[in-house]
Backbone bond lengths (Angstrom), bond angles and torsions (degrees), N, CA, C in turn:
res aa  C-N    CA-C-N  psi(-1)  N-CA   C-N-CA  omega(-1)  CA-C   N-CA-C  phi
1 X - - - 1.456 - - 1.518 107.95 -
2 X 1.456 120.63 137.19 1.499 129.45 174.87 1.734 102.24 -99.74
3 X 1.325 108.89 147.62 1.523 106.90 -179.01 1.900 95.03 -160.79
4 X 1.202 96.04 106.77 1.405 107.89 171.52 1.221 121.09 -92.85
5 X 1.763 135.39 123.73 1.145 123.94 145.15 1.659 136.60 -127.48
6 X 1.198 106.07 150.30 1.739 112.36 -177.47 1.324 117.33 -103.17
7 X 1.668 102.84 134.90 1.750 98.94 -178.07 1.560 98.66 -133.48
8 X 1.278 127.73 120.20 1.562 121.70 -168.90 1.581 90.07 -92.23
9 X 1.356 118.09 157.10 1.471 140.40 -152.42 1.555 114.53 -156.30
10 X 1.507 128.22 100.76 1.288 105.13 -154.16 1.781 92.03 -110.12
11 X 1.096 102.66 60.44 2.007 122.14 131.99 1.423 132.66 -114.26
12 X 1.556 120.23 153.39 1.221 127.93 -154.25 1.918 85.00 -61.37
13 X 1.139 95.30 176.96 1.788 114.35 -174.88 1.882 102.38 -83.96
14 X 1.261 100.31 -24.47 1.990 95.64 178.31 1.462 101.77 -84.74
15 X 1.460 113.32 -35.92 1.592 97.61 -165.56 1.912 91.35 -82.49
16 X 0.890 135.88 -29.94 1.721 136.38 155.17 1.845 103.64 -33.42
17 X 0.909 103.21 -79.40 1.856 105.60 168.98 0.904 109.66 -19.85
18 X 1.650 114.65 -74.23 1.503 121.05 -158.11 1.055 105.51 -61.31
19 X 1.598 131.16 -59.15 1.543 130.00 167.43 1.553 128.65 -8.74
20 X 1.729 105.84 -54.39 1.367 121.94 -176.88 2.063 111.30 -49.18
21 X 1.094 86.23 85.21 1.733 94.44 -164.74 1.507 107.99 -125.24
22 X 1.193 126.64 159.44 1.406 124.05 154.08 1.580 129.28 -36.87
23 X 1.320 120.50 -49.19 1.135 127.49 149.87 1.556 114.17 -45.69
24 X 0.570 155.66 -44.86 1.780 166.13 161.84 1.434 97.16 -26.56
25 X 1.615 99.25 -78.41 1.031 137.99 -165.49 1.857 103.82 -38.87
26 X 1.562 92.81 -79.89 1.722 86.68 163.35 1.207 165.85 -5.79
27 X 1.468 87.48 -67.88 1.675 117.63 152.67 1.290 112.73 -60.17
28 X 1.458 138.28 -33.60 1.340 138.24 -159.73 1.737 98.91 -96.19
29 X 1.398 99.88 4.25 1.671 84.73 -179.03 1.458 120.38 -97.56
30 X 1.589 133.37 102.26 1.156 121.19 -154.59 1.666 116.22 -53.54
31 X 1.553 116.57 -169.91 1.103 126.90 -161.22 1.738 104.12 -104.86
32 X 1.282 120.75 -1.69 1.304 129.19 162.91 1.605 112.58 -132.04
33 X 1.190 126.36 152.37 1.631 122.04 -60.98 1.487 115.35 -53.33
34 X 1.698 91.44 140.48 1.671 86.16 -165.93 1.943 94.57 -67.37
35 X 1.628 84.69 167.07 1.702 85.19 178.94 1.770 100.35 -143.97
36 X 1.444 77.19 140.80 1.821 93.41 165.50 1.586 129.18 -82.30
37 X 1.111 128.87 137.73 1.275 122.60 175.87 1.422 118.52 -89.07
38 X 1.257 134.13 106.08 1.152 125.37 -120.71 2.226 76.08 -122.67
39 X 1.367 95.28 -22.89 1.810 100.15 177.73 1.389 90.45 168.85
40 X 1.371 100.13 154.93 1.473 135.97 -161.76 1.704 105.93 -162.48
41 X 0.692 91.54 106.02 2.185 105.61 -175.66 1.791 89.63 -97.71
42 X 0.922 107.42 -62.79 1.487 119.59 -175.84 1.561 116.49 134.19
43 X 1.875 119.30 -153.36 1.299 113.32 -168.38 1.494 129.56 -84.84
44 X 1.368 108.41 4.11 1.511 112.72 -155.05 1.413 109.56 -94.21
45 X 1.655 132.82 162.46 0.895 109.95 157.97 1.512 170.08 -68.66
46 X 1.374 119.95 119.47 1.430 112.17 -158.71 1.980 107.48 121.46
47 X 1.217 91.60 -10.38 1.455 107.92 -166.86 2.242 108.96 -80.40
48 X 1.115 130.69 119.85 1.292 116.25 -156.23 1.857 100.93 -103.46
49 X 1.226 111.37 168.96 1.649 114.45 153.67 1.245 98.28 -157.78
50 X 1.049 93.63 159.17 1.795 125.50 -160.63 1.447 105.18 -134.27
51 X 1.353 125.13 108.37 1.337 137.53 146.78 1.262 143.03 -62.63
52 X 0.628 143.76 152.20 2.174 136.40 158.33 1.339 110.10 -145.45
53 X 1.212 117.69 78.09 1.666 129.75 143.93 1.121 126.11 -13.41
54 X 0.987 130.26 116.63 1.904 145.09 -169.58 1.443 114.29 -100.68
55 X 1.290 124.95 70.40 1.575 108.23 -172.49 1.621 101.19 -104.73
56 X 1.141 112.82 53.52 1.457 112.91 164.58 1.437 116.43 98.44
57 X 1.196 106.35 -78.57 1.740 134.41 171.98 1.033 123.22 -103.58
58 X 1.473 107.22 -21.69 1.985 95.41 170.27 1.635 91.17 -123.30
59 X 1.409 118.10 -174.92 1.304 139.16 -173.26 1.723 90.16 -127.58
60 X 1.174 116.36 174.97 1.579 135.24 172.29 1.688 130.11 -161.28
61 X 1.104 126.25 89.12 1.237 114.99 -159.10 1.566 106.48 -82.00
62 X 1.368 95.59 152.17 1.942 90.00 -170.91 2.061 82.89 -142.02
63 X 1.409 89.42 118.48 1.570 89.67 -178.84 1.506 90.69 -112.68
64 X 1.347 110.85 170.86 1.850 118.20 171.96 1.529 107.25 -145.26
65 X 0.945 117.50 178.15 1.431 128.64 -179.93 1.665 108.32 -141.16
66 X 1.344 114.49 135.97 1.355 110.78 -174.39 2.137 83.57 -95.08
67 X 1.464 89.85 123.99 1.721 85.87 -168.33 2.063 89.81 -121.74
68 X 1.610 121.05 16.19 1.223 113.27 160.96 1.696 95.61 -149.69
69 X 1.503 112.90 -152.18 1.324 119.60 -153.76 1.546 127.61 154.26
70 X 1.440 121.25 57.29 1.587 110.82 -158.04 1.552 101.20 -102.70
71 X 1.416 114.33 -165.09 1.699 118.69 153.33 1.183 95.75 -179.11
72 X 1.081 132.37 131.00 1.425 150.14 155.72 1.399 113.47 -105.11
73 X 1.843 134.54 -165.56 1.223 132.14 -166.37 1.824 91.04 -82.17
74 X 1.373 104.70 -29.97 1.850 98.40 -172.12 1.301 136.99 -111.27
75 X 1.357 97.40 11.53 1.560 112.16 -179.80 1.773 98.59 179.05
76 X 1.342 80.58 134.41 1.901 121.87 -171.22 1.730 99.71 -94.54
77 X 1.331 168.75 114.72 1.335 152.04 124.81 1.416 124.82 -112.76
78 X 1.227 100.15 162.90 1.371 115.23 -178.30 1.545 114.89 -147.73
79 X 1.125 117.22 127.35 1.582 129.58 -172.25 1.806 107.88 -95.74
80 X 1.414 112.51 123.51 1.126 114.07 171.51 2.088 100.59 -110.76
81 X 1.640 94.04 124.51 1.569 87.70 167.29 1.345 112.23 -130.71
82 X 1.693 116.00 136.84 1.505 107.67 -166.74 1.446 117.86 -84.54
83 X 0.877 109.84 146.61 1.518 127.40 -177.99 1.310 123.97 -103.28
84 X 1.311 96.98 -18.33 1.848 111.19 174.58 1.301 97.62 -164.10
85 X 1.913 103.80 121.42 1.687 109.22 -164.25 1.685 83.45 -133.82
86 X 1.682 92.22 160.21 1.570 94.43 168.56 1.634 118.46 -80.60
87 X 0.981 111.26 -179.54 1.734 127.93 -163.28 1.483 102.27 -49.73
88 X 1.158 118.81 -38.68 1.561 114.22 -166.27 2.037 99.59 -83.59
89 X 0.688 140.92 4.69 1.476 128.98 -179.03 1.573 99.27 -137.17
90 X 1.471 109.60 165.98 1.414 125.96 -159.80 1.481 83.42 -130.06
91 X 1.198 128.18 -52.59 1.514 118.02 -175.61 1.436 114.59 -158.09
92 X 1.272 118.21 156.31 1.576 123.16 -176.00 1.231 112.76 -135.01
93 X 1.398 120.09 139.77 1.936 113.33 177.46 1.956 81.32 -146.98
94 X 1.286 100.77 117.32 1.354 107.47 153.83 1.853 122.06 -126.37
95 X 1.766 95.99 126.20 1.343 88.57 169.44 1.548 110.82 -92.19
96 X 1.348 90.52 159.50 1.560 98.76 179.30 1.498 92.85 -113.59
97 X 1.701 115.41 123.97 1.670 102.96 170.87 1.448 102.24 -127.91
98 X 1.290 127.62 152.01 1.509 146.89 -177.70 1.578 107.59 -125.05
99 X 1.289 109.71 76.21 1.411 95.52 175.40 1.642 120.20 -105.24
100 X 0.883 111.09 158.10 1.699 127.50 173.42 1.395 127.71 -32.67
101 X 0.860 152.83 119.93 1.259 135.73 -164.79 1.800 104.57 -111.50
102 X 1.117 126.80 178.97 1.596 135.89 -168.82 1.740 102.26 -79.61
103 X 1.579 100.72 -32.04 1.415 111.83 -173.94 1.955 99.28 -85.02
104 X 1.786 110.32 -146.67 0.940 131.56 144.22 1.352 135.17 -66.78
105 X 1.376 127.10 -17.12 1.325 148.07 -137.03 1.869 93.40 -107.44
106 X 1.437 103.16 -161.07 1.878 99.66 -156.11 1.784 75.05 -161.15
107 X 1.678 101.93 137.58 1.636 90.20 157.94 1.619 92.61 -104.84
108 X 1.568 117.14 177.14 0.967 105.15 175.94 1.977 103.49 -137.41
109 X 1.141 101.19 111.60 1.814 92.58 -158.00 1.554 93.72 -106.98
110 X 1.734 103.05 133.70 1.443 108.85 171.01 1.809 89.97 -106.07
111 X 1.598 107.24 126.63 1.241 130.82 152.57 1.342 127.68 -99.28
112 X 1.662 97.86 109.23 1.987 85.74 -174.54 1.409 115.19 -139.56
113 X 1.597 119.30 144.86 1.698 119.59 -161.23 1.518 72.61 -126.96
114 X 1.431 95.80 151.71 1.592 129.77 -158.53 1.686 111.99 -165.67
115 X 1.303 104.65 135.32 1.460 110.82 -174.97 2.068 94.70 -146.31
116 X 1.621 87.12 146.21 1.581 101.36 174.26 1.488 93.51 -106.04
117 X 1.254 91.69 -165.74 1.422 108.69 170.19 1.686 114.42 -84.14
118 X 0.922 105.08 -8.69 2.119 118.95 -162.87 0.923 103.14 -159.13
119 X 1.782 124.28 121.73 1.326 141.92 171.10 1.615 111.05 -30.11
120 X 1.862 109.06 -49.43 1.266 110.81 169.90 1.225 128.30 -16.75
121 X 1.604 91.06 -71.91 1.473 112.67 -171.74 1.813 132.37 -83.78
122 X 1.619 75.27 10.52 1.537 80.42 169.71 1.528 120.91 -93.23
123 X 1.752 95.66 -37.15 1.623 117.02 163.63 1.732 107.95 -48.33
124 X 1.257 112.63 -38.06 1.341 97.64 -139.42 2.120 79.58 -97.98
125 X 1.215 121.35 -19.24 1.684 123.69 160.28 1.089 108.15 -48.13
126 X 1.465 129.13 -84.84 1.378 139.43 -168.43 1.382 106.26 -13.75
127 X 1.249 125.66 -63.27 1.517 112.92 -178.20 1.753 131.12 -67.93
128 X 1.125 99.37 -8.17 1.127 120.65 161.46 1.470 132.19 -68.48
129 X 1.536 97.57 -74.58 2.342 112.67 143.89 1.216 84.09 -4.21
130 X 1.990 107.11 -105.82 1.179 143.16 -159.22 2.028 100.60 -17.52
131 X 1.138 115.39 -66.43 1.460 124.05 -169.48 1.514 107.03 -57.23
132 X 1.424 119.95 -41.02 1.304 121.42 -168.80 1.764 107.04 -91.82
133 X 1.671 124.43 -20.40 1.098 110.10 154.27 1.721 117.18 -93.80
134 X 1.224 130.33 -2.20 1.135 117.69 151.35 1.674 138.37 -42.70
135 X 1.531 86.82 -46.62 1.484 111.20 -167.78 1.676 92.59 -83.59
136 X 1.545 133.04 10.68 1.287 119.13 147.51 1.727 116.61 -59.76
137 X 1.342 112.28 -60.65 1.199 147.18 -164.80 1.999 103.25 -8.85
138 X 1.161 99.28 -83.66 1.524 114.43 -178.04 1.697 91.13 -48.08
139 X 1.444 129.05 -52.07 1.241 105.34 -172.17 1.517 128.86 -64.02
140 X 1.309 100.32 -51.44 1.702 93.57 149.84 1.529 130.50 -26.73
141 X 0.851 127.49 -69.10 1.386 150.47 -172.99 1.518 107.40 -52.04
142 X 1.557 112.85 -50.65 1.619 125.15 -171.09 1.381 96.96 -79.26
143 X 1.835 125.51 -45.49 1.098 103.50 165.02 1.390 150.34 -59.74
144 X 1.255 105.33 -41.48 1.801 124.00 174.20 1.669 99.89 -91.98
145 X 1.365 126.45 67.18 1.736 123.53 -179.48 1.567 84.06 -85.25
């Protein structure tokens, strides 16, 4: 499954970069399943984080690997791909892109491909994705005002 989203940000695209922090990070972690930060290296390449998913009765560790990393004058990204996901996904590649905007401002687009184990359950994820990168949105925004 592909699931694109855009959050416009009216700070320059470096001070957007610099932002991309553990603290960032935090805040961006929704309120279901809570999650532990189990490590956070940060965005660069080669750089890892480690999750542990809280669904009540079981735990789930979801580790990633930052396995790219560019920046040019118009776009900032960084690719997280997991390497160890919980039970419900087969694989994850998210780019993270920060690009430039016409103004002063930064968009900030999460691009992400996702696979279950069963077409089903990939349909029946997507709306889920969608809700949990939605609910970035305002944080973005409140952070980079």
């Amino acid at each position: 499954m592909h699931l694109v989203l855009k959050t416009h940000v009216n700070q320059p695209i470096a001070t957007v970069w610099n932002g991309f922090d553990r603290s960032l990070f935090n805040r961006l972690s929704p309120p279901f399943p809570p999650v532990e930060v189990v490590r956070f290296d940060g965005c660069l390449q080669g750089d890892v984080v480690h999750l542990r998913l809280n669904f009540l009765l079981v735990k789930q560790d979801w580790v990633s690997l930052i396995v790219d990393q560019q920046s040019t004058d118009q776009e900032i990204y960084f690719v997280d791909q997991g390497t160890r996901l919980p039970f419900f996904l087969t694989s994850w590649h998210h780019r993270h892109r920060l690009l430039r905007d016409s103004g002063n401002g930064t968009v900030i687009v999460d691009d992400i491909r996702f696979k279950t184990p069963f077409l089903v359950a990939d349909i029946l994820l997507y709306p889920v994705m969608w809700l949990l990168f939605t609910y970035r949105k305002p944080i973005y925004k409140r952070t980079f005002r």
